[in-house]
Biopython code that builds the backbone (N, CA, C, O; Angstrom):
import numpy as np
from Bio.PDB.StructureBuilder import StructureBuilder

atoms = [
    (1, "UNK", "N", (32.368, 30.170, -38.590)),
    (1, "UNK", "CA", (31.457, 29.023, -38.624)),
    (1, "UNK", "C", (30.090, 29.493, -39.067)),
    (1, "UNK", "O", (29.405, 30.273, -38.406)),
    (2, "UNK", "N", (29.698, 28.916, -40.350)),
    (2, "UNK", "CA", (28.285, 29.180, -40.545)),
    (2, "UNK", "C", (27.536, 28.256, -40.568)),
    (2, "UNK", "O", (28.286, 27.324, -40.279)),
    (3, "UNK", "N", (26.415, 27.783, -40.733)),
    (3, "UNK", "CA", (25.408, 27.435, -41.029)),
    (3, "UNK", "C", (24.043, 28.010, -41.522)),
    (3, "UNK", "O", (23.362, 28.578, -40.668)),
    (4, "UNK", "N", (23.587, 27.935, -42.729)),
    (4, "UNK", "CA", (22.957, 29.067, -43.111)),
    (4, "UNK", "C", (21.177, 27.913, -43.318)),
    (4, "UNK", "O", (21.187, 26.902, -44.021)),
    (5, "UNK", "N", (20.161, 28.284, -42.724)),
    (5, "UNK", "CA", (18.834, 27.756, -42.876)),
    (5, "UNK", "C", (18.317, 28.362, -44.234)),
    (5, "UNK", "O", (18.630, 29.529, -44.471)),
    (6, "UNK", "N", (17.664, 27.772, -45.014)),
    (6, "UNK", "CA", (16.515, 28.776, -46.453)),
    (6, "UNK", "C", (15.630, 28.825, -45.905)),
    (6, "UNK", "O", (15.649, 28.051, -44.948)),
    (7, "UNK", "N", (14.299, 29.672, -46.049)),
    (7, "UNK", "CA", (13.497, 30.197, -45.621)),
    (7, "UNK", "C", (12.513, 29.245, -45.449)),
    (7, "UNK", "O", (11.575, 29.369, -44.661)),
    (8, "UNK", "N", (12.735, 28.159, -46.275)),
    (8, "UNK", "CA", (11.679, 26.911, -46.082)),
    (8, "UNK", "C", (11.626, 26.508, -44.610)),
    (8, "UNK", "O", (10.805, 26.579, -43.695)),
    (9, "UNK", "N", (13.221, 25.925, -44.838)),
    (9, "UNK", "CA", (13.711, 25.141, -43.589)),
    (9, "UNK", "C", (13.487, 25.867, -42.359)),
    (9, "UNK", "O", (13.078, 25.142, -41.452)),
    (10, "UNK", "N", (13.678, 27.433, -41.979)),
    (10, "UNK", "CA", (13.579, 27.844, -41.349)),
    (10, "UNK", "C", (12.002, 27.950, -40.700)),
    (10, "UNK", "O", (11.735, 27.581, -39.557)),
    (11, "UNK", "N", (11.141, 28.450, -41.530)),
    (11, "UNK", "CA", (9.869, 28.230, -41.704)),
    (11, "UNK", "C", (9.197, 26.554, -40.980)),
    (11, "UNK", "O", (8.095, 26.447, -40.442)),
    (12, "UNK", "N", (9.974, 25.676, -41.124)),
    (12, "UNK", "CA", (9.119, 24.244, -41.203)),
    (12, "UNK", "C", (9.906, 23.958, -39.584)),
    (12, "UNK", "O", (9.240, 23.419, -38.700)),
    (13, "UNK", "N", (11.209, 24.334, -39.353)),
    (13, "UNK", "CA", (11.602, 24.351, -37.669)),
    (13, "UNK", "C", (10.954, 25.196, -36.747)),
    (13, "UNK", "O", (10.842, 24.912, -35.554)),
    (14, "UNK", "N", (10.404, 26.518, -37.412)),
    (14, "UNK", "CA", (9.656, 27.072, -36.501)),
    (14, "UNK", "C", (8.778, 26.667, -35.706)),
    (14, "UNK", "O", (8.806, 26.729, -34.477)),
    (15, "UNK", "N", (7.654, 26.073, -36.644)),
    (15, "UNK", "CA", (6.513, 24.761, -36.893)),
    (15, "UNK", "C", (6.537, 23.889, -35.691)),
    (15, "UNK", "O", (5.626, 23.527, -34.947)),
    (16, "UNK", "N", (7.948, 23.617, -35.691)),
    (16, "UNK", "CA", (8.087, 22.128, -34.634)),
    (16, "UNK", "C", (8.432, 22.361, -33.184)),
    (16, "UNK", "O", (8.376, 21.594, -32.223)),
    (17, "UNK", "N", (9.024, 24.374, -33.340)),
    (17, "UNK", "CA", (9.259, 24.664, -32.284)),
    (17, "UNK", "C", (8.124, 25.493, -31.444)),
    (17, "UNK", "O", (8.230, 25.623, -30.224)),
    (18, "UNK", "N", (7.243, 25.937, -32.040)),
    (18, "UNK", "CA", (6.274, 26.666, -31.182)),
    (18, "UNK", "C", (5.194, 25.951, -30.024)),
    (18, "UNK", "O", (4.682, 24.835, -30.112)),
    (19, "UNK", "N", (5.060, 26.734, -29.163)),
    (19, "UNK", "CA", (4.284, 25.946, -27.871)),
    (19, "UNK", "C", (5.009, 24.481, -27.519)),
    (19, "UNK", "O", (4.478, 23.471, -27.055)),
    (20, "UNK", "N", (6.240, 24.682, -27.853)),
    (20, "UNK", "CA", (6.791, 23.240, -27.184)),
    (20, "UNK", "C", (8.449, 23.626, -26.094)),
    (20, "UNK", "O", (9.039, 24.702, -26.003)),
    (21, "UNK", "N", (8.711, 22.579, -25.571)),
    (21, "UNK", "CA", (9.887, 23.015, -25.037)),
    (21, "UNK", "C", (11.345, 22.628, -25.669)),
    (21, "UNK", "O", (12.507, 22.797, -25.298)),
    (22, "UNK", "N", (10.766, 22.072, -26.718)),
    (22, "UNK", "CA", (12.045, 22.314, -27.401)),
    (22, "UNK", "C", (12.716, 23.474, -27.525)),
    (22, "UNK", "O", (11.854, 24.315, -27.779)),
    (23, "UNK", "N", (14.173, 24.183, -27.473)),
    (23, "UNK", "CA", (14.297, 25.326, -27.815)),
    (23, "UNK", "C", (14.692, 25.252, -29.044)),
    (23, "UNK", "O", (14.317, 26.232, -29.687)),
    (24, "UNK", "N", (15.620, 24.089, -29.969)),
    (24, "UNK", "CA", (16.167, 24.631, -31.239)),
    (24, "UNK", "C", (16.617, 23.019, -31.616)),
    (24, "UNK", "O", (16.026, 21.995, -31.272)),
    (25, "UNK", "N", (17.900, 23.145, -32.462)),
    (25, "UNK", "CA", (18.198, 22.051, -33.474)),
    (25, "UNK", "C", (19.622, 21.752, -33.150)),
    (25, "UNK", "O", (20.398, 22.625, -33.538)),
    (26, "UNK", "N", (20.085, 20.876, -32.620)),
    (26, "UNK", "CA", (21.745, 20.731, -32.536)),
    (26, "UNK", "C", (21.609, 19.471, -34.273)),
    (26, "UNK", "O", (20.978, 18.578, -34.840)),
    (27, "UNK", "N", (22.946, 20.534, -34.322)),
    (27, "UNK", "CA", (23.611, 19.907, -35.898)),
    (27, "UNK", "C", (24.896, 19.233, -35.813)),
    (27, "UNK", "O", (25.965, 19.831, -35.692)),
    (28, "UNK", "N", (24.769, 18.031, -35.875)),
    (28, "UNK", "CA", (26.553, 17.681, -36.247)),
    (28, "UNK", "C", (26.685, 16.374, -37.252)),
    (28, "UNK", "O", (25.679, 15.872, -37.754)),
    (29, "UNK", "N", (27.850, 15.931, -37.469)),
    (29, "UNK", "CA", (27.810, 14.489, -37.933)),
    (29, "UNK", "C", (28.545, 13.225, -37.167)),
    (29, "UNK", "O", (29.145, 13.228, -36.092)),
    (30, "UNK", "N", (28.404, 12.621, -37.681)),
    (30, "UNK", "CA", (28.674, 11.139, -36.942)),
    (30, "UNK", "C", (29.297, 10.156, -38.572)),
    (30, "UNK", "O", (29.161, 10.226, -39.793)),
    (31, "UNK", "N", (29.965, 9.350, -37.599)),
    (31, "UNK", "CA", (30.414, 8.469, -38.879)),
    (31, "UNK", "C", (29.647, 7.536, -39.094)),
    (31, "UNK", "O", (29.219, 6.768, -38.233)),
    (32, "UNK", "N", (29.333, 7.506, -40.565)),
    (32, "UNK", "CA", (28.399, 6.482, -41.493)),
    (32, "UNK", "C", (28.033, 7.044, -42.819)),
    (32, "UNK", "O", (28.421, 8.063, -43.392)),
    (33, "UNK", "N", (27.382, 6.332, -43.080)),
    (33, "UNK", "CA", (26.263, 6.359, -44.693)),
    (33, "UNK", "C", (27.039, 5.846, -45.508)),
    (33, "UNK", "O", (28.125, 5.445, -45.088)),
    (34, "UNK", "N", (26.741, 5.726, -46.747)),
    (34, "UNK", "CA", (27.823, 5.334, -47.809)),
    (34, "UNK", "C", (28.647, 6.007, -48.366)),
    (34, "UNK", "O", (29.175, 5.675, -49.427)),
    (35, "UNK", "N", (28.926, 7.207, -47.658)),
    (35, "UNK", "CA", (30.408, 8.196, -47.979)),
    (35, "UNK", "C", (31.113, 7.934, -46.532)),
    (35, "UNK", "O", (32.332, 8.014, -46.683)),
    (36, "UNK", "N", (30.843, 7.717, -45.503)),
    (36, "UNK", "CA", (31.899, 8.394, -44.565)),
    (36, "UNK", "C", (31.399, 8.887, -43.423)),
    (36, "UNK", "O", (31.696, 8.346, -42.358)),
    (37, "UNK", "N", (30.266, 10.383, -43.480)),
    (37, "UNK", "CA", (29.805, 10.908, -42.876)),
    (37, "UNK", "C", (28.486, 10.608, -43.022)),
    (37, "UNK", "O", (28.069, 10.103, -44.064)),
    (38, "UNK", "N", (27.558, 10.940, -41.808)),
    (38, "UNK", "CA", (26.151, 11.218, -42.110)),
    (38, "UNK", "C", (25.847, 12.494, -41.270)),
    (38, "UNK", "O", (26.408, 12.674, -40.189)),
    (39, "UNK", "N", (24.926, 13.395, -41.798)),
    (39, "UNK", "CA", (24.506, 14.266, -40.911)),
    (39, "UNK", "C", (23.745, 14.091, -39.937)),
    (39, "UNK", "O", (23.046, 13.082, -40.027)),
    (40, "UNK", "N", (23.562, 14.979, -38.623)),
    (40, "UNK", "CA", (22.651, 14.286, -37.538)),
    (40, "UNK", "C", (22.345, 15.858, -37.674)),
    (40, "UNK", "O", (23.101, 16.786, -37.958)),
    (41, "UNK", "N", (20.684, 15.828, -37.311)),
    (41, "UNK", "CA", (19.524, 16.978, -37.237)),
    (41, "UNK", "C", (19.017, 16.375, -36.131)),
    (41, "UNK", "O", (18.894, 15.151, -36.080)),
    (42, "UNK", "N", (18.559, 17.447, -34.810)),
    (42, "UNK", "CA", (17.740, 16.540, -33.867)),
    (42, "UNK", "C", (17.127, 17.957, -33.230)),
    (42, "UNK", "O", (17.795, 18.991, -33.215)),
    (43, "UNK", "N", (15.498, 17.848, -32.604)),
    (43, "UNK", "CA", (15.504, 18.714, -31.773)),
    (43, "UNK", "C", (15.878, 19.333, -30.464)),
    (43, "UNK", "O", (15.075, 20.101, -30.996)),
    (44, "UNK", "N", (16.148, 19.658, -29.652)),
    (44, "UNK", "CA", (16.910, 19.743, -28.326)),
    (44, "UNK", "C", (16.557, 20.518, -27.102)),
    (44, "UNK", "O", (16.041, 21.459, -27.705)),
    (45, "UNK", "N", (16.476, 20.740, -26.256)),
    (45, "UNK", "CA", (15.646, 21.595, -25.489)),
    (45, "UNK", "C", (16.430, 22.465, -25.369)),
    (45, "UNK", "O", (16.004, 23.619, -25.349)),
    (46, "UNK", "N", (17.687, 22.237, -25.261)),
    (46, "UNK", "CA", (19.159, 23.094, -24.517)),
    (46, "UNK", "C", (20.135, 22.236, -25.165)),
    (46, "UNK", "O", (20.137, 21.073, -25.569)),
    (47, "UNK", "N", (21.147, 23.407, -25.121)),
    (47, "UNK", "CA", (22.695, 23.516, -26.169)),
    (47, "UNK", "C", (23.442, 22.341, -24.891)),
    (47, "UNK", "O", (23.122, 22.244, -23.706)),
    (48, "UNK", "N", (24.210, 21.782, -25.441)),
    (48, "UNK", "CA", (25.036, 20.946, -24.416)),
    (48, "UNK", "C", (26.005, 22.828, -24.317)),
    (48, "UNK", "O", (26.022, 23.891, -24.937)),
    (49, "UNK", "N", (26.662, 22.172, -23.084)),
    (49, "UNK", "CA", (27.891, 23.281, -22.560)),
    (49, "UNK", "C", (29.031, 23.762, -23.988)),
    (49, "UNK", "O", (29.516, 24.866, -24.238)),
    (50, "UNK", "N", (29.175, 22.482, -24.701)),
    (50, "UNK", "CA", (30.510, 22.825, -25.311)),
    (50, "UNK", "C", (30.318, 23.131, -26.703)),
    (50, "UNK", "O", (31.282, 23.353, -27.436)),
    (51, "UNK", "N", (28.560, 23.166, -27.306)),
    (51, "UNK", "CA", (27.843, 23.428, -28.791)),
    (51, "UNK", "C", (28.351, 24.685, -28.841)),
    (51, "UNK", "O", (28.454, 25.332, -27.798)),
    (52, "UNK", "N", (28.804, 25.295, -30.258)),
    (52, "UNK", "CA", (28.402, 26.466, -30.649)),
    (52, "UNK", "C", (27.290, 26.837, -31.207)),
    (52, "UNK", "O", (26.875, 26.171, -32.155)),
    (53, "UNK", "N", (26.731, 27.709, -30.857)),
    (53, "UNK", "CA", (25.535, 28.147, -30.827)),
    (53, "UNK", "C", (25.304, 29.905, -31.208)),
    (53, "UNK", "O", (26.008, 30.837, -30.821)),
    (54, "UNK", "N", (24.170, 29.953, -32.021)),
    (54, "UNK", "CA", (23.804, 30.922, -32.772)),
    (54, "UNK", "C", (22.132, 30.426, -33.186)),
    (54, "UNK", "O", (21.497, 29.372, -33.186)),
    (55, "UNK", "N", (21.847, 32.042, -33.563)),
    (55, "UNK", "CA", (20.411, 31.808, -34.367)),
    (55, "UNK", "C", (20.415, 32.898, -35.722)),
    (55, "UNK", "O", (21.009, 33.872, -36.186)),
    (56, "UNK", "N", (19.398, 32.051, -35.948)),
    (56, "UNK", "CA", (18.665, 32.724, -37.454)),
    (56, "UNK", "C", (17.276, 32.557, -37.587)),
    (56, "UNK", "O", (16.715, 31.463, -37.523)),
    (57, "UNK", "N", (16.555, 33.958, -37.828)),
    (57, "UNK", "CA", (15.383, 33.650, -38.180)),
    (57, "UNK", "C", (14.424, 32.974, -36.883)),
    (57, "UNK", "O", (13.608, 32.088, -37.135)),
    (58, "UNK", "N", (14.613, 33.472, -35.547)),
    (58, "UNK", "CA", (14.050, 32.825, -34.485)),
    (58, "UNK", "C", (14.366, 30.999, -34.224)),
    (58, "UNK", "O", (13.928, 30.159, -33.437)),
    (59, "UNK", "N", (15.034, 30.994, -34.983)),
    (59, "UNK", "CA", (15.692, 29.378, -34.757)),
    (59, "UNK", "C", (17.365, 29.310, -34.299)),
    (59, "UNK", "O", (18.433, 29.581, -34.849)),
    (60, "UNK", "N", (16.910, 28.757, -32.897)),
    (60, "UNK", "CA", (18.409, 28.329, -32.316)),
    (60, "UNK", "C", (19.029, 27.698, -32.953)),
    (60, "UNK", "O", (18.296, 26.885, -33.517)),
    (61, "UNK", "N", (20.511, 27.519, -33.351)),
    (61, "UNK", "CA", (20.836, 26.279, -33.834)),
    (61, "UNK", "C", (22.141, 26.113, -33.142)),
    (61, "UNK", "O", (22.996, 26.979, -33.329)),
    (62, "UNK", "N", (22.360, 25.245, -32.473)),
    (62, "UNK", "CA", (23.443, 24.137, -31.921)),
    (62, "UNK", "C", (24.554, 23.367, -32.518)),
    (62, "UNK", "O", (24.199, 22.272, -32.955)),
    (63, "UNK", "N", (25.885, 23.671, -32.658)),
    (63, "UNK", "CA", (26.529, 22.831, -33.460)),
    (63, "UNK", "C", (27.394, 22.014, -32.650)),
    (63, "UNK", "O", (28.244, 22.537, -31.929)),
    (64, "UNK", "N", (27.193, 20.422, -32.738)),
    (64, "UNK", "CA", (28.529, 19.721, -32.093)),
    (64, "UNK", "C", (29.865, 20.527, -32.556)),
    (64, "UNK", "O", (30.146, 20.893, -33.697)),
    (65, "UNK", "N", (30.675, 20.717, -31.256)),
    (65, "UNK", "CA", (32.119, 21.255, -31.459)),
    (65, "UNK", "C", (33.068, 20.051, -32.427)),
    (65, "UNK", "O", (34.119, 20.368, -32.985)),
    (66, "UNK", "N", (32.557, 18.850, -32.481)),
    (66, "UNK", "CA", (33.413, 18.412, -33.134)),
    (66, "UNK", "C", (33.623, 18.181, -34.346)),
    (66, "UNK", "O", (34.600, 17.838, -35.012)),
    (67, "UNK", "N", (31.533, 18.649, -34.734)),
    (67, "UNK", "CA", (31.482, 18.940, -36.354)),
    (67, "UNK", "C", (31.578, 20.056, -36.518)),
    (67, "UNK", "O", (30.535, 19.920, -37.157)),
    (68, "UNK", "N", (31.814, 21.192, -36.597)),
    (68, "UNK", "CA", (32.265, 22.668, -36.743)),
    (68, "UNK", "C", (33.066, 22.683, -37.958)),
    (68, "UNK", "O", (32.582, 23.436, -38.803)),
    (69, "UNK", "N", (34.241, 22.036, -38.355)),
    (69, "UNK", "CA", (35.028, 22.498, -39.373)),
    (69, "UNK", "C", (34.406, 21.348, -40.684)),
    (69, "UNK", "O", (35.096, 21.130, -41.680)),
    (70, "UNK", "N", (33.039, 20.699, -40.488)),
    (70, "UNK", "CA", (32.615, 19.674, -41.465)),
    (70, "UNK", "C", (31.217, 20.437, -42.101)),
    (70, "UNK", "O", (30.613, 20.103, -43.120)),
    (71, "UNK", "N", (30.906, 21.539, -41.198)),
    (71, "UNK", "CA", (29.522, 21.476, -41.671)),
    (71, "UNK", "C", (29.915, 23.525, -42.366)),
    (71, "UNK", "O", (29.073, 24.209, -42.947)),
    (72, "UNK", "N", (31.015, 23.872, -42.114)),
    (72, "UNK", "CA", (30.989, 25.533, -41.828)),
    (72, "UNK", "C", (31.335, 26.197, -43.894)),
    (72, "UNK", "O", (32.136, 26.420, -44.802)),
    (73, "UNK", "N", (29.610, 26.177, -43.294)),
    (73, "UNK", "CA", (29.048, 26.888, -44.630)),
    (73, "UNK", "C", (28.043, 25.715, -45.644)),
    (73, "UNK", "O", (27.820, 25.589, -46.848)),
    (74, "UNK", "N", (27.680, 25.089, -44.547)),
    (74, "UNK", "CA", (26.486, 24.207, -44.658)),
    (74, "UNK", "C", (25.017, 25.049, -45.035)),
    (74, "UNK", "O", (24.714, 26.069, -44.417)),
    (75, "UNK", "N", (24.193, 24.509, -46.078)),
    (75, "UNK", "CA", (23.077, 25.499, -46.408)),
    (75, "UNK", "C", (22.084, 24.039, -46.053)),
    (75, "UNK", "O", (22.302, 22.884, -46.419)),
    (76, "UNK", "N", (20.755, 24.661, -45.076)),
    (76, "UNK", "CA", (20.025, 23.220, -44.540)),
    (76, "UNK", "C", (18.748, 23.590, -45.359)),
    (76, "UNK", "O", (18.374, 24.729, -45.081)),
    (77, "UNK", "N", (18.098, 23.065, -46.135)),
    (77, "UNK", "CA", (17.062, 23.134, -46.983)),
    (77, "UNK", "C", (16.035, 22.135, -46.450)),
    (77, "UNK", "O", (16.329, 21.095, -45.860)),
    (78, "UNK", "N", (14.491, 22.667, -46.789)),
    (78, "UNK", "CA", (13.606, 21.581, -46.405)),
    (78, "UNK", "C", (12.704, 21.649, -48.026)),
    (78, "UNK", "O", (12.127, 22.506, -48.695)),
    (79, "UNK", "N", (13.090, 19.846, -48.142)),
    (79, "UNK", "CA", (12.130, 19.500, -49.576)),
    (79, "UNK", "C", (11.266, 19.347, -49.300)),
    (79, "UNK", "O", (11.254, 19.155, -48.084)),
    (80, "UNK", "N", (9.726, 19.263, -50.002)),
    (80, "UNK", "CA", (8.474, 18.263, -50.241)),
    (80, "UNK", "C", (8.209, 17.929, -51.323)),
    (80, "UNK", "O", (7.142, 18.449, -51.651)),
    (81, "UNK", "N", (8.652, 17.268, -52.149)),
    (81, "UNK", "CA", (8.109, 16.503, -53.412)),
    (81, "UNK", "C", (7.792, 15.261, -53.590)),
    (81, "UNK", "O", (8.033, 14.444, -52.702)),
    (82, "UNK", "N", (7.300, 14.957, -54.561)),
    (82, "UNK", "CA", (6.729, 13.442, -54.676)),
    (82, "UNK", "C", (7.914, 12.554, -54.896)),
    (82, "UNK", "O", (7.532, 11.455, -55.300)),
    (83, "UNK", "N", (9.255, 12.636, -54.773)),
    (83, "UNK", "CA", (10.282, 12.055, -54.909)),
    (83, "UNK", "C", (10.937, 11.844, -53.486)),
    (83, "UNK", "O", (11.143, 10.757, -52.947)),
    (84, "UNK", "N", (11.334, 13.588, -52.790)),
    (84, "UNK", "CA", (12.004, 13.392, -51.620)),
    (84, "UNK", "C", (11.380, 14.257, -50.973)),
    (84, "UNK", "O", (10.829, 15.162, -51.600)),
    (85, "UNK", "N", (11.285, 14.198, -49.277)),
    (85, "UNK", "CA", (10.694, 15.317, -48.314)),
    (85, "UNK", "C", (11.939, 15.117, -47.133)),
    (85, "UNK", "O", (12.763, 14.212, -47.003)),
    (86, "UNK", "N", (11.749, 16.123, -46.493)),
    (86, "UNK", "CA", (12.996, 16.048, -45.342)),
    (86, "UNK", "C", (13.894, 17.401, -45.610)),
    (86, "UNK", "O", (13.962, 18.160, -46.577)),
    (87, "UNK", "N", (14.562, 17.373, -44.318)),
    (87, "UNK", "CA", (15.529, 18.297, -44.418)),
    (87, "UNK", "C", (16.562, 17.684, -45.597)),
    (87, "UNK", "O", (16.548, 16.495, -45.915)),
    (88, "UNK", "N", (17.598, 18.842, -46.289)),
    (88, "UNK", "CA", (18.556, 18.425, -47.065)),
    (88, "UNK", "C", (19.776, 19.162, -46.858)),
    (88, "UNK", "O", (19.553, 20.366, -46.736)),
    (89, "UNK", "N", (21.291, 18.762, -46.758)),
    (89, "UNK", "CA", (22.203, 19.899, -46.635)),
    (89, "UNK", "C", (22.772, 20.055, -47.998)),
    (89, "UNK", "O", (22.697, 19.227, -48.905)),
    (90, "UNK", "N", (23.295, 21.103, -48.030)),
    (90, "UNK", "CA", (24.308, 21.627, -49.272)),
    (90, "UNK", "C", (25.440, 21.803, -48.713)),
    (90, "UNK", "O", (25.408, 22.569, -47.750)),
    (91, "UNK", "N", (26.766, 21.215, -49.067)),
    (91, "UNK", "CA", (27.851, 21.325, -47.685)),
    (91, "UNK", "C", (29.125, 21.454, -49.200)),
    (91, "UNK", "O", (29.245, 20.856, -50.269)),
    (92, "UNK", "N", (29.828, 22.513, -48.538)),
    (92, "UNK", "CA", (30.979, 23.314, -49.718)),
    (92, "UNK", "C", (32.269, 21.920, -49.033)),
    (92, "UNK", "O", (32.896, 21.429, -49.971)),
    (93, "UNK", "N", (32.507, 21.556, -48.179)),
    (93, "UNK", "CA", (33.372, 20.867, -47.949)),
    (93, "UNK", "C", (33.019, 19.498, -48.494)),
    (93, "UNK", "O", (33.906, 18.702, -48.189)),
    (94, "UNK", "N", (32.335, 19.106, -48.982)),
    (94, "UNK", "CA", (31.552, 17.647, -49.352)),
    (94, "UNK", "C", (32.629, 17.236, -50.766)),
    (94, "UNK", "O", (32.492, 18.050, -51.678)),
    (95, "UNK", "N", (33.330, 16.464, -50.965)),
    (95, "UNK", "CA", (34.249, 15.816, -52.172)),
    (95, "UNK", "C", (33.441, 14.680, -52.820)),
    (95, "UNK", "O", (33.698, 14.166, -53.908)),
    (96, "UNK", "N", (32.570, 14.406, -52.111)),
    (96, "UNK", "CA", (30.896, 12.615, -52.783)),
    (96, "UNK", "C", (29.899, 13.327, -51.748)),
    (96, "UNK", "O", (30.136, 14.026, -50.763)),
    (97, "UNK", "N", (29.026, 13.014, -52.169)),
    (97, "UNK", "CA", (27.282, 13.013, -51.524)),
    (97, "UNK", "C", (26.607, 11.234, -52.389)),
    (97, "UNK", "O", (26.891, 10.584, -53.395)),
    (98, "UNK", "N", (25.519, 11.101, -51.102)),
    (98, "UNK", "CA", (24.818, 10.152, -51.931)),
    (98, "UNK", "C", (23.965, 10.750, -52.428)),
    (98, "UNK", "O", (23.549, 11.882, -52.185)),
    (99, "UNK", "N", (23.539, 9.733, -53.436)),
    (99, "UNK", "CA", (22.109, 10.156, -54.194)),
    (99, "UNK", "C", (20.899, 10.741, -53.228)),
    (99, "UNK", "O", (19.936, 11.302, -53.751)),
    (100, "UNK", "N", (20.990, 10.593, -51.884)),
    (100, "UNK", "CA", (19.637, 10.814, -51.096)),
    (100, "UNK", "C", (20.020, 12.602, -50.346)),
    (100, "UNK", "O", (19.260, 13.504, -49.996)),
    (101, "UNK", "N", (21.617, 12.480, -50.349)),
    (101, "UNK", "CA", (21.821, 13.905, -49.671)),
    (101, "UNK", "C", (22.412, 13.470, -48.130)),
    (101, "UNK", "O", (22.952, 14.302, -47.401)),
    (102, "UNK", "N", (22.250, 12.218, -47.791)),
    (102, "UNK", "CA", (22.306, 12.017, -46.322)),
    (102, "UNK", "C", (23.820, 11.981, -45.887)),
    (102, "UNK", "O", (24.107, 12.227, -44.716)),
    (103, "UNK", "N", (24.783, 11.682, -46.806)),
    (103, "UNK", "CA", (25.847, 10.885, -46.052)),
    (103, "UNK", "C", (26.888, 11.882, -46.880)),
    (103, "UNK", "O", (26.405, 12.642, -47.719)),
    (104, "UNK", "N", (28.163, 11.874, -46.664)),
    (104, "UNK", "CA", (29.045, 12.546, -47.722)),
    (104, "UNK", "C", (30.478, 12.281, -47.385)),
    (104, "UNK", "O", (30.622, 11.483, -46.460)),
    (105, "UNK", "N", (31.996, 12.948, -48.122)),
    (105, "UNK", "CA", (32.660, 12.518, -47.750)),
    (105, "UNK", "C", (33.454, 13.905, -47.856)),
    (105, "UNK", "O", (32.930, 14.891, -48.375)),
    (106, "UNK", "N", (34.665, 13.916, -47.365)),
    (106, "UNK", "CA", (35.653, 14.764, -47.968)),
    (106, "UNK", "C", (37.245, 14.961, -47.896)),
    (106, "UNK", "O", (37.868, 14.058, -47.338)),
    (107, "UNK", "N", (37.714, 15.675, -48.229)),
    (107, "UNK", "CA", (38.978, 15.750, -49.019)),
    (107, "UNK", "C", (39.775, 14.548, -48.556)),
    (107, "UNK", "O", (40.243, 13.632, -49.232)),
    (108, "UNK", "N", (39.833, 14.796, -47.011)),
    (108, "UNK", "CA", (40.663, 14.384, -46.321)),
    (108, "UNK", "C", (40.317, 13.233, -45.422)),
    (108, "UNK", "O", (41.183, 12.546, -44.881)),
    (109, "UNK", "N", (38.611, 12.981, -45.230)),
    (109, "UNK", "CA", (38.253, 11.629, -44.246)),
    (109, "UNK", "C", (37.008, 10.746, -45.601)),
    (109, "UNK", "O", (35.891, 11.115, -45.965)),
    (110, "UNK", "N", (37.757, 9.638, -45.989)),
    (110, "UNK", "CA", (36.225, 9.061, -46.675)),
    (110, "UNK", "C", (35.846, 7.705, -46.070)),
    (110, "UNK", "O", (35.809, 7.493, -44.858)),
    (111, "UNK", "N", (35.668, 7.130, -46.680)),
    (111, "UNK", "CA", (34.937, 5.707, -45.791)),
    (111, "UNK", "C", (35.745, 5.763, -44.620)),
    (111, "UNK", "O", (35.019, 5.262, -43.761)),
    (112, "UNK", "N", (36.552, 6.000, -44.217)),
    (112, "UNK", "CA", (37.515, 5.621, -43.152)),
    (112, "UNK", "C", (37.067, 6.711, -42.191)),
    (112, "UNK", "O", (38.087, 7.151, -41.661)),
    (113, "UNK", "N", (36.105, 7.273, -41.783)),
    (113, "UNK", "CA", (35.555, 8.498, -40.922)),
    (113, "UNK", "C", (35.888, 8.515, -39.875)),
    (113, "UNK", "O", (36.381, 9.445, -39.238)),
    (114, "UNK", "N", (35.497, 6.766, -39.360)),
    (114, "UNK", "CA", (35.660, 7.133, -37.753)),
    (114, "UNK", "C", (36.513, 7.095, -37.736)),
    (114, "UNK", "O", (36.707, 6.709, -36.583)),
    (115, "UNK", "N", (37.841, 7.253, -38.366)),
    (115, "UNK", "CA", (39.251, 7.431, -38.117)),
    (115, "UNK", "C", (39.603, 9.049, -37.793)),
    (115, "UNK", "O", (40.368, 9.466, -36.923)),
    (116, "UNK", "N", (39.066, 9.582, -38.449)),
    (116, "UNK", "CA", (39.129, 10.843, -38.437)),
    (116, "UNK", "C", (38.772, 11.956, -37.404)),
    (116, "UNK", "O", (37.926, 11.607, -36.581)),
    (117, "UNK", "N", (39.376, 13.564, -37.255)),
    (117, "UNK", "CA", (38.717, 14.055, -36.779)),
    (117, "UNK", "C", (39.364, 13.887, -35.173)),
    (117, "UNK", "O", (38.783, 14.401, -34.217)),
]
sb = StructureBuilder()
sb.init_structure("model")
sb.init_model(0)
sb.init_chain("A")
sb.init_seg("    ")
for serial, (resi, resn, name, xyz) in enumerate(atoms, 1):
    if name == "N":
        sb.init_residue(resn, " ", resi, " ")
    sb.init_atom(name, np.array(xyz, "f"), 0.0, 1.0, " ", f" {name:<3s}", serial, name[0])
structure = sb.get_structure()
């Protein structure tokens, strides 16, 4: 299971984590967007019991157990341009993405998500 931060992203979570009690970022998805999936980014103080969990770069990161085989080898990028700002993923399992990056689908679950899984 990976999840890999770029130095931006890593850099701009640091940011949000210092002098606070947040400890890190649980990552998973949920069903929606206009593929299927959407990604969920949130800050967190503490890992639920059943997250896998790892760090990089002084950033905890948290993965729902039930997104694990959706996100593994996920690259989390942070944009700022005059077009788009926000975190962005790059996801090797992804078969559609929308135009914004938010939502995606793949091989085996597409609009039909919450079926899945």
């Amino acid at each position: 299971m990976t999840v890999t931060l770029t130095e931006k992203a890593s850099s701009k979570l640091r940011t949000f984590l210092e002098g606070n009690t947040i400890t890190g970022i649980r990552v998973g998805v949920k069903s929606g967007g206009c593929n299927g999936y959407e990604y969920a980014l949130n800050l967190v103080k503490e890992a639920k019991n059943e997250d896998v969990c790892f760090e990089q770069d002084n950033v905890l990161i948290y993965v729902d157990p039930n997104s694990v085989s959706l996100l593994d080898g996920v690259v989390i990028d942070f944009v700022d341009s005059l077009t788009q700002g926000g975190f962005t993923f790059t996801n090797p399992n992804a078969t559609q993405t929308c135009g914004c990056g938010k939502s995606f689908a793949t091989a085996n679950c597409g609009s039909q998500a919450a079926s899945c899984g």
